[in-house]
C-alpha positions, 0 to 999 in steps of 0.5 A: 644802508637803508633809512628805518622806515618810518610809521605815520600813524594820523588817526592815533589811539583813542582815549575813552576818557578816564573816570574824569571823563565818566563822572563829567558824563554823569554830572551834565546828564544830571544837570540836565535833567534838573534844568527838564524837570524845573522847566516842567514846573515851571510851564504848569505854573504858568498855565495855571497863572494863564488860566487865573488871568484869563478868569479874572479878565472874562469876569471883568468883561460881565462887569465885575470888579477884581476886588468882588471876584477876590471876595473882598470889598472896602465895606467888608474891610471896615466891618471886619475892622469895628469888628476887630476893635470891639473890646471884647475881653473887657466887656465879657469881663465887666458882664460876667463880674456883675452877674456873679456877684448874685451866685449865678442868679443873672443868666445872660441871654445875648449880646448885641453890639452896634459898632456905629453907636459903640453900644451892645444890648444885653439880654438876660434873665433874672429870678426876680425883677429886684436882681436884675435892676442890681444886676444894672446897678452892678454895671453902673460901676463898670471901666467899660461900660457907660449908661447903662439902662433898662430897657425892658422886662417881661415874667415869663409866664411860660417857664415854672420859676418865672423868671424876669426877662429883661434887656438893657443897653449901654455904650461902651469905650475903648478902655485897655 
């Protein structure tokens, strides 16, 4: 009798892996294509940083300072500070109030202030001399406004109504 022969087989039958094996595939190609993309990215950020620095550095070197090269100074800071802290609304408020107390008779001109001294020139024009120094009386009541005064007018000779050109000056607090 003889013994069954026996079937060595070493290499065996190769699995392909199943779906699982497919969707794995499918998931790592993916992640590696966001981790090629985002690096991409982030190399042309760096670039870009590389190039700014680089700038910032060549201008400093030609004796620029890095707040000039940024467009900003400490003195344009504190100017644009006084600007902010004007009080405008109450101003324009108080201006307008007086001038409309004589039906439009009051036309303002302009309006100059000096945040230093805290004080704004107006310039406006009147049908006669006798309104505009109403119109300073008017102010004299104003919450904002202090001391205001008359500082010039003149006729205007050149226009049909001749109407009075005057500018007054007054100082102005931070009332809310």
């Amino acid at each position: 009798m003889s013994a069954p022969q026996l079937q060595l087989d070493f290499a065996g039958t190769r699995s392909r892996g199943g779906p699982l094996g497919v969707v794995i595939a499918v998931v790592g190609a993916l992640c590696l294509t966001g981790v090629l993309l985002q690096q991409h990215s982030l190399q042309g950020q760096r670039q870009g940083l590389e190039l700014r620095r680089d700038a910032l550095t060549g201008s400093l070197r030609r004796g620029q300072s890095a707040e000039s090269i940024a467009g900003l100074s400490s003195q344009t800071a504190e100017k644009t500070v006084r600007e902010l802290g004007t009080p405008w609304s109450q101003l324009l408020a108080e201006l307008e109030s007086a001038s409309s107390d004589e039906t439009g008779n009051i036309a303002l001109l302009s309006i100059e202030p000096d945040h230093a001294k805290h004080r704004v020139r107006v310039t406006a024009e009147a049908r006669t001399l006798e309104l505009a120094i109403a119109y300073v009386q008017r102010l004299r009541k104003a919450d904002v406004l202090h001391y205001p005064m008359l500082e010039s007018h003149e006729l205007r000779a050149d226009d049909k109504d001749h109407p009075v050109r005057f500018q007054i000056q007054a100082d102005w607090s931070d009332a809310t």
